[in-house]
Each structure stands twice: as C-alpha cells, then as structure tokens.
C-alpha positions in Angstrom: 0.0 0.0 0.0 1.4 3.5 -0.7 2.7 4.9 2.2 1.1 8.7 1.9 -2.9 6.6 1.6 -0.9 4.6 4.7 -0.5 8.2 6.7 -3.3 10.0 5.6 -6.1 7.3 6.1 -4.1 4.9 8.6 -4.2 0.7 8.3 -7.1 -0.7 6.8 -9.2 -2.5 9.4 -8.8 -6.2 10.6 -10.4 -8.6 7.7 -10.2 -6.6 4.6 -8.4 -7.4 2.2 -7.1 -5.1 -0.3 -6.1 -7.2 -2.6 -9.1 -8.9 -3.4 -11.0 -8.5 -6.7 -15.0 -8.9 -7.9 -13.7 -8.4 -11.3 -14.7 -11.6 -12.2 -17.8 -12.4 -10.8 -19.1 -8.9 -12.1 -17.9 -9.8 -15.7 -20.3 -13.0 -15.2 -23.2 -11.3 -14.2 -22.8 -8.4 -17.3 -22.0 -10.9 -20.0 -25.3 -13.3 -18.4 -27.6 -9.7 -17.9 -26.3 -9.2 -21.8 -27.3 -12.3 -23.3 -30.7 -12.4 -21.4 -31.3 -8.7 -23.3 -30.8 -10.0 -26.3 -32.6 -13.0 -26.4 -35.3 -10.5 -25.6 -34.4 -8.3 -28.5 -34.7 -11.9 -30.5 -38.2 -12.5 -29.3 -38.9 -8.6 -29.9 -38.2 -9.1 -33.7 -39.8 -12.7 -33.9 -43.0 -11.2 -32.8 -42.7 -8.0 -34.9 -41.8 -9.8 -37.9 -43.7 -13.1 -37.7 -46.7 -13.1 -35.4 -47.7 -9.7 -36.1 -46.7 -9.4 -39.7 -45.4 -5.8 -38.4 -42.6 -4.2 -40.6 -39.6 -2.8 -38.6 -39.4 0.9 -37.5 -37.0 2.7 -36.3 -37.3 1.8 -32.8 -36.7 -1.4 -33.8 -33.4 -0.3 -35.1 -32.1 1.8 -32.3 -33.0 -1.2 -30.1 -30.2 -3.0 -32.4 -28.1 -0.3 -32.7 -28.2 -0.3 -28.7 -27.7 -3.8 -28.2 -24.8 -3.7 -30.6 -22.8 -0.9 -28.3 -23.7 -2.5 -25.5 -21.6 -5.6 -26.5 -19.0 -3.8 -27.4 -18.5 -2.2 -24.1 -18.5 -5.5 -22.5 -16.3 -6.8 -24.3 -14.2 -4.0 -24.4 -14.0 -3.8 -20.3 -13.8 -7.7 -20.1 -10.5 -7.1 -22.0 -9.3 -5.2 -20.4 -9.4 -6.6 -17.0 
C-alpha cells in the first residue's frame, strides 16, 4: 500500500483485504444480464416480424443499434481486466 494513503487514512481494518477482486464475478453477471437482453431483443423481432406481420421501425433499429454498443462495451471492459 502507498505509504502517503498509509499516513493519511491509517491501516485498513482487521479482515479486509485489499487485494481482493470482484472483477470476475461482475464480468459473469454483465456478460449473463447481456445475453438475457438480447434473447429478448430476439423475441422482440420474432413477434414484430412473424406473429404480427409488423414491418420494422425505427425503434426497432435503435433497439439493435443499442444492443450492438452495448456488446462492445463489454467486451471492451472484459478485455481489459
């Protein structure tokens, strides 16, 4: 630990470890959170397209767009760490 956090903020308490990282259980629950949204988006289109014989608007293309960016940023921060 860097001595001046050391003298400014004094030892961390008994049991915590400073060392220890989430990183990787919070990668699980984004990249599980991102698949679930776009199996959504899948049944989205599905219905639009097939049950309700609805052509696509441009909601329907933001929601893509959206979804798109979105996995890129995950994937961008889960290379990263």
């Amino acid at each position: 630990m860097d001595p001046l956090i050391r003298a400014i903020f004094g030892e961390p308490p008994v049991g915590i470890n400073l060392t220890e990282s989430r990183v990787n259980d919070n990668n699980r629950v984004v990249i599980t959170m991102v698949c679930l949204v776009a199996v959504a988006v899948l049944l989205r289109f599905i219905a639009r397209l097939f049950l309700l014989r609805n052509p696509l608007k441009a909601d329907d293309w933001l929601v893509i767009g959206s979804l798109v960016a979105t996995a890129e940023n995950v994937e961008l921060i889960y290379k990263v760490t």
